[in-house]
C-alpha positions in Angstrom: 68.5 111.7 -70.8 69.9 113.1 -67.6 69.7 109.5 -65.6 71.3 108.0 -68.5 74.3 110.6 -68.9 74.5 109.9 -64.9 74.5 106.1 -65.3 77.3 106.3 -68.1 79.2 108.5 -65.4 78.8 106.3 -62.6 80.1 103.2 -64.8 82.6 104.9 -66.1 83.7 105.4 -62.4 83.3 101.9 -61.3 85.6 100.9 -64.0 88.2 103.1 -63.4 88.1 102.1 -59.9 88.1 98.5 -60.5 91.6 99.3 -63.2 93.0 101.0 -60.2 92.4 98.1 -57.7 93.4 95.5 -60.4 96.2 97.7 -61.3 97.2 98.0 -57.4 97.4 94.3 -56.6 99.2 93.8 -59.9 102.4 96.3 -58.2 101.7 94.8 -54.6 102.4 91.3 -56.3 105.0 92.5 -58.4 106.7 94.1 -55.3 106.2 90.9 -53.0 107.7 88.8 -55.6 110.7 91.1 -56.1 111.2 91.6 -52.4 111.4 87.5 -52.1 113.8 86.9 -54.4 116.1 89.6 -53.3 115.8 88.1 -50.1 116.6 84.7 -51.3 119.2 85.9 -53.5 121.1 88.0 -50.6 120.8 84.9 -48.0 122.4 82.5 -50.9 124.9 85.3 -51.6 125.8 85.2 -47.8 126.2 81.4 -47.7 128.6 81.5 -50.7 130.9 84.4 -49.0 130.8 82.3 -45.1 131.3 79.2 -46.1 131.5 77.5 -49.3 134.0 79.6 -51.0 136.0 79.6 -47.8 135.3 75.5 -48.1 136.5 75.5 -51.4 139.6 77.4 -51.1 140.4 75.2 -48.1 140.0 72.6 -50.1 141.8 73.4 -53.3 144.9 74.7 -51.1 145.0 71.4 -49.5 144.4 69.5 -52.6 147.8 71.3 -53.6 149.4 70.5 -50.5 148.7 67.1 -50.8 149.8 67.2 -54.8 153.0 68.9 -54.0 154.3 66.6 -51.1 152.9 63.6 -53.8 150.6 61.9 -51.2 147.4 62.6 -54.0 148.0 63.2 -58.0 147.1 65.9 -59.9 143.7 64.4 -60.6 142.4 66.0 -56.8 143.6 69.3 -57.1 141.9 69.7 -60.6 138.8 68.8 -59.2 139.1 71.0 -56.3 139.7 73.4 -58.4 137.1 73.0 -60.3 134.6 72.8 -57.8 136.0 75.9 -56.3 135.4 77.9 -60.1 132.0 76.3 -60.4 130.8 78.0 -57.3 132.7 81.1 -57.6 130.3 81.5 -61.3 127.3 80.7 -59.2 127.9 83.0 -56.8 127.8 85.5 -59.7 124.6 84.2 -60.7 123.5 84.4 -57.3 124.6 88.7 -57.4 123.1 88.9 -60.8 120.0 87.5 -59.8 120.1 90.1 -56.4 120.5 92.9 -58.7 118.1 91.9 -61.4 115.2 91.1 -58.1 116.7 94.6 -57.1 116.3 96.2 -60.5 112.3 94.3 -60.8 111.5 95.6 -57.6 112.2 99.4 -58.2 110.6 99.1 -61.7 107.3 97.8 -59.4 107.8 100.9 -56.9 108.4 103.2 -59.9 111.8 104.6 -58.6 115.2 104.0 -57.3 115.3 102.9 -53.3 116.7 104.9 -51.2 120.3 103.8 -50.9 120.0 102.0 -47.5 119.8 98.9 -49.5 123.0 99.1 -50.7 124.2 98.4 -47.0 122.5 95.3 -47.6 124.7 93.5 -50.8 126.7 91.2 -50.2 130.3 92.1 -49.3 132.2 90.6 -52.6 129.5 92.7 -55.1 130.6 96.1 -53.1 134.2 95.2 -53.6 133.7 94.8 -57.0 134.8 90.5 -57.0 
């Protein structure tokens, strides 16, 4: 009875062991795969804010340049226009995905980062645009 009492205890501790490791790559995935789209999210983020809402303001001023002095018709400015609000909303996609990546990742970590990692958002989310 004794051996089989010891068995039972000895499987019951390889299986707890084996939930813990399963259990532990599960977070270290869960973490990696947060971390990576943060990543991604931030460096798309940073290529809206340097250059192509920049571009597209560019643009849509001189599309109205070009509309007011009547070398081009109304035609080009409403498309620059409306290239320029189509990247502005996926910029916000792009912060909403930062922040939900953000929001995954301390859910895998069970707690809040520390807040160095609000030095890291991009510039137009801290201002509040």
């Amino acid at each position: 009875v004794y051996v089989n009492v010891t068995a039972i205890k000895e499987n019951a501790v390889v299986q707890k062991r084996k939930a813990l490791e399963d259990l532990l790559e599960e977070v270290t995935q869960d973490v990696g795969q947060a971390l990576r789209r943060m990543r991604t999210s931030a460096t798309l983020a940073g290529l809206y804010e340097d250059e192509v809402l920049p571009n597209d303001t560019a643009n849509a001023e001189g599309a109205k340049a070009l509309y007011e002095t009547g070398e081009q018709n109304i035609l080009v400015l409403v498309e620059a226009q409306q290239a320029m609000i189509q990247h502005r909303r996926r910029y916000a996609d792009t912060l909403r995905d930062y922040a939900f990546a953000l929001v995954d990742l301390e859910l895998a970590i069970g707690g809040r980062l520390p807040t160095v990692h609000e030095e890291a958002l991009p510039e137009a989310e801290e201002e509040g645009n």
